[in-house]
Structure formats: structure tokens, C-alpha cells
C-alpha positions in Angstrom: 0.0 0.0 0.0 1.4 3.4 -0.9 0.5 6.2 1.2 2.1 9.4 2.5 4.0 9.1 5.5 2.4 11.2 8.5 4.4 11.5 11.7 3.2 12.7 14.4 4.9 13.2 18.2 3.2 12.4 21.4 4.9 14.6 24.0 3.5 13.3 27.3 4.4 9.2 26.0 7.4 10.4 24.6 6.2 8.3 21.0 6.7 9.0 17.7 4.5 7.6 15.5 5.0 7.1 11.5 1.6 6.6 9.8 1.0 5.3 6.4 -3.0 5.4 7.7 -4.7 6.0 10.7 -4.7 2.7 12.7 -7.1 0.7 13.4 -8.3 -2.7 15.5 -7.6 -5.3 13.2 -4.3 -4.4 12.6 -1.5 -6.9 14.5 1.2 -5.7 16.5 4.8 -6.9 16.1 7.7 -5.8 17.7 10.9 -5.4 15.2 13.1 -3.8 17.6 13.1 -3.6 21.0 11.2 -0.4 22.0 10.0 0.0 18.0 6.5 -1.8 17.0 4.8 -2.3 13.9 1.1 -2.4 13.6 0.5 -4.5 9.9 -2.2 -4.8 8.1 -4.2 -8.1 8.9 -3.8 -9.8 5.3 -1.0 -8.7 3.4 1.3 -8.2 6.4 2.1 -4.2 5.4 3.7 -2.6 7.6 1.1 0.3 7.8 2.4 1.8 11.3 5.7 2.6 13.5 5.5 3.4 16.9 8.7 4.6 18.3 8.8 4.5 22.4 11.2 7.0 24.7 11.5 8.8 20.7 13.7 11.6 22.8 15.5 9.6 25.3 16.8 7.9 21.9 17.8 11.0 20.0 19.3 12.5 23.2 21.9 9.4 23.3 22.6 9.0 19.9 21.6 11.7 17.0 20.7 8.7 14.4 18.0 6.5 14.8 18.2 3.8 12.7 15.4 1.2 12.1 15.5 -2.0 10.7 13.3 -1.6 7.8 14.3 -0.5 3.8 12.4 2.3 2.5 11.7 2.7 -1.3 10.8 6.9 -1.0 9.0 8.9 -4.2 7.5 11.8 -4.6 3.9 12.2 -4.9 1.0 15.2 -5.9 -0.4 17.3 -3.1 
């Protein structure tokens, strides 16, 4: 599924979340990294969500965070 990626920051959690879609209650919840979870869509197994935990604490110890996915980015109308 292509989608724009939304991101959004949740001060008080300290949680960054990437959304390719607002999420939703079928969607299954993996963790693929410790502290990084996934929420993917029920039949294809997308990857339609990151949640990043203690986003700041992270950045604060080390200015790249990495994850352990491969993007393919491209540009797309407003």
C-alpha cells in the first residue's frame, strides 16, 4: 500500500508515531526492535504503522536513529 507518511509526536508518552494510515483494530502488532512496534495490516502483512517509544531519550543518546526496515521513497502530488 502506498501512502504518504504522517508523523506525528506524542509529547506526554514520549512516542513518535509514523503513519501510512490512521490505525485501526484489526491491525496486528509486532515488535521489530526492541522499544519499535509495527502495527500491519491483517492480510497482506504491510507494515502500515511505526510506533517509536522514549523517541527523545533515543535521539538524546545517539543523534541517528536507525530502524530496521528498507524504504523505497518517491515523490507524490499534493
Amino acid at each position: 500500500m502506498l501512502g504518504k507518511l504522517q508523523f506525528e509526536y506524542d509529547s506526554s508518552d514520549d512516542i513518535l508515531y509514523i503513519n501510512k494510515r490512521p490505525p485501526y483494530p484489526e491491525q496486528e502488532p509486532a515488535e521489530i526492535d526492541y522499544g519499535v512496534r509495527a502495527r500491519l495490516n491483517p492480510t497482506t502483512g504491510e507494515i502500515e504503522n511505526l510506533e517509536i517509544l522514549s523517541f527523545s531519550q533515543r535521539l538524546s543518546q545517539h543523534p541517528l536513529v536507525e530502524l530496521p526496515l528498507l524504504a523505497d521513497f518517491h515523490f507524490c502530488a499534493a
